[in-house]
C-alpha positions as CSV (number, residue, x, y, z in Angstrom):
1,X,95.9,88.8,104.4
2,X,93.7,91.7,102.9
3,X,95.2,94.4,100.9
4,X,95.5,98.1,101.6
5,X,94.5,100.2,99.8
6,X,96.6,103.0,100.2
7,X,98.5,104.6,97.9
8,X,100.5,107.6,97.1
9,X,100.0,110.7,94.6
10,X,102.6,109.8,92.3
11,X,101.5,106.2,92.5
12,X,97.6,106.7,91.5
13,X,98.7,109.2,89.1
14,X,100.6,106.4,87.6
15,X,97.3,104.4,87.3
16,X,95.4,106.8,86.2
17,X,98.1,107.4,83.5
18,X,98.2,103.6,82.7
19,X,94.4,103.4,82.5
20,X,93.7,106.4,80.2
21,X,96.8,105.5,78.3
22,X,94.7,101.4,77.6
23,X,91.3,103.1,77.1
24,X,92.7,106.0,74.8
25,X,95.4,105.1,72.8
26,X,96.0,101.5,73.0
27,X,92.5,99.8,72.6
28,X,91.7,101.9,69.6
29,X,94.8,101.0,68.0
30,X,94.5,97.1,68.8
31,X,90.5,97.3,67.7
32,X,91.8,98.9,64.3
33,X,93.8,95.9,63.5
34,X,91.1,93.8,64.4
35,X,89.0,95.4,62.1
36,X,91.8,95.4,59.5
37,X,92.7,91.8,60.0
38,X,89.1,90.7,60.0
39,X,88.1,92.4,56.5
40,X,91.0,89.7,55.3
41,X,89.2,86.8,55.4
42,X,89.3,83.6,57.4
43,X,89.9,84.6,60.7
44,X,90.3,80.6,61.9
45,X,94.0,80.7,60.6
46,X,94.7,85.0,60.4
47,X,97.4,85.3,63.4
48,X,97.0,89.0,63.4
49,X,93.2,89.0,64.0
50,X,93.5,86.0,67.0
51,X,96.8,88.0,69.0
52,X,94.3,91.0,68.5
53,X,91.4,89.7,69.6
54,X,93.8,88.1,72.8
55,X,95.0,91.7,72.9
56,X,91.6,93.8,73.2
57,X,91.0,91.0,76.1
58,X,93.9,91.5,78.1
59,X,93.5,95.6,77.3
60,X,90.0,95.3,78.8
61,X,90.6,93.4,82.0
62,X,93.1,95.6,82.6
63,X,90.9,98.3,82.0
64,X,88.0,96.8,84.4
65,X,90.9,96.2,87.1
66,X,92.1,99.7,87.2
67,X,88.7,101.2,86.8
68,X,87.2,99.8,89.8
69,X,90.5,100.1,92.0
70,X,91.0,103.4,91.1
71,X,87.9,103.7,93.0
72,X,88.7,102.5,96.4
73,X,91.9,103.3,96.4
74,X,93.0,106.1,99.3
75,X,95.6,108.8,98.3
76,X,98.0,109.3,101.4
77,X,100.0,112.5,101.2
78,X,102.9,114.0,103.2
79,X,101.8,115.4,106.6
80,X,104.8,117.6,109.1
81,X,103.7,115.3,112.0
82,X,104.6,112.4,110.5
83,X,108.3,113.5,110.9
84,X,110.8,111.4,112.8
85,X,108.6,108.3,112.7
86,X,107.5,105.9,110.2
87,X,104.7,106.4,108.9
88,X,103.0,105.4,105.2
89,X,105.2,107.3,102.3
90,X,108.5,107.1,104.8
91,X,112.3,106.0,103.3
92,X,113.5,104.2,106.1
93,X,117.3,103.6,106.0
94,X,117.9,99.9,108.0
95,X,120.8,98.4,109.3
96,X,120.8,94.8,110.4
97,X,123.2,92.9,113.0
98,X,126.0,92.4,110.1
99,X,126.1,96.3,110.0
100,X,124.6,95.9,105.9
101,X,122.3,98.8,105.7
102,X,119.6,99.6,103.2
103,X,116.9,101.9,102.4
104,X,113.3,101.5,101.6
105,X,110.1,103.3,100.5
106,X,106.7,102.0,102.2
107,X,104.1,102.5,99.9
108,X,101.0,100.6,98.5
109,X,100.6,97.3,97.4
110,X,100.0,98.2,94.0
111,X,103.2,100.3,93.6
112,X,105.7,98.0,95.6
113,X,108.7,97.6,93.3
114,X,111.6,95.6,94.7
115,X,113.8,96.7,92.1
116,X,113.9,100.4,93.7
117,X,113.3,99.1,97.3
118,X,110.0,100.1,97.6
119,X,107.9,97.7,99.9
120,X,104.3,97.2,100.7
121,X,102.6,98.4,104.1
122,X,101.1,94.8,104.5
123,X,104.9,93.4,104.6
124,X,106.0,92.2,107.7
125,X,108.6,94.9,107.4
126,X,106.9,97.6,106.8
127,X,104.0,96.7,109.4
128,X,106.9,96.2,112.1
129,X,108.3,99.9,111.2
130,X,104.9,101.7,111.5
131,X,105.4,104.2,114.5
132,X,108.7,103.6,115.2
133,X,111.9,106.2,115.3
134,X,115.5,106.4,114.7
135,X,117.6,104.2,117.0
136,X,114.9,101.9,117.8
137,X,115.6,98.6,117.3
138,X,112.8,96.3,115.1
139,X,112.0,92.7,115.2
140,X,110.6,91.2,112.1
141,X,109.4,87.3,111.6
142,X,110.0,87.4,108.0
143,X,109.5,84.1,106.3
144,X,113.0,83.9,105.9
145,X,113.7,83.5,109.6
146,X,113.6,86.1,112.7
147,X,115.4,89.4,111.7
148,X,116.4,92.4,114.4
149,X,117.0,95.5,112.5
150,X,118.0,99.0,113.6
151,X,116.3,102.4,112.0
152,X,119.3,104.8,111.2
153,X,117.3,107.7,109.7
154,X,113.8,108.6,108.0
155,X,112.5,110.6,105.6
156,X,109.5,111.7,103.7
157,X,109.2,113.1,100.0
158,X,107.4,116.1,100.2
């Protein structure tokens, strides 16, 4: 399976953040220690120069990472006609047969964050939901087993 690669504002903004934060602040402070470490001496057995040098090449493939998908990455804003459907963006509030309800965010893979509920569109959730409305009943094949779930109400932040 492929990723999207869409995302929204306050998700690339967040990138963009991260990668100027790496290429700005961070690597010039990590490449000063190097330099510092290295005018010490041996550098075979001078911890602070080997965790910098690991540093400065974790910094950088970062760096190359968000760089390039910074680059292909498509910004998908709020539209009005995407109201009372699900769409890219949406909180969907779910309720499954047990009557347990919960709420999610479908956003882009590289902002999915199960810790706030947020989900990716290439989930077998999220791609079930796309186009549907309140009241209508989903049915996901989740690798957990087959799920039926009910759309209680929708929402966009705008």
């Amino acid at each position: 399976m492929s990723k999207s690669n869409y995302i929204t504002r306050s998700g690339w903004n967040a990138l963009d953040q991260e990668l100027k934060f790496l290429w700005k602040e961070e690597r010039p402070k990590v490449t000063q220690a190097v330099s510092d470490a290295a005018a010490l001496g041996d550098r075979s057995e001078n911890a602070e120069y080997i965790y910098g040098k690991r540093r400065l090449r974790e910094i950088d493939r970062r760096v190359r990472f968000l760089s390039k998908r910074l680059e292909v990455l498509q910004i998908v804003d709020y539209n009005p006609k995407q109201e009372g459907k699900v769409f890219f963006g949406a909180w969907v509030e779910l309720e499954n047969e047990d009557g347990e309800q919960k709420q999610y965010r479908i956003v882009g893979c590289d902002e999915f964050d199960p810790a706030k509920n947020w989900i990716s569109i290439d989930s077998p959730v999220a791609r079930a939901l796309i186009g549907k409305q309140v009241d209508d009943e989903v049915k996901v094949s989740a690798p957990s087993g087959r799920l039926t779930l009910f759309i209680n109400r929708i929402w966009y932040e705008k």
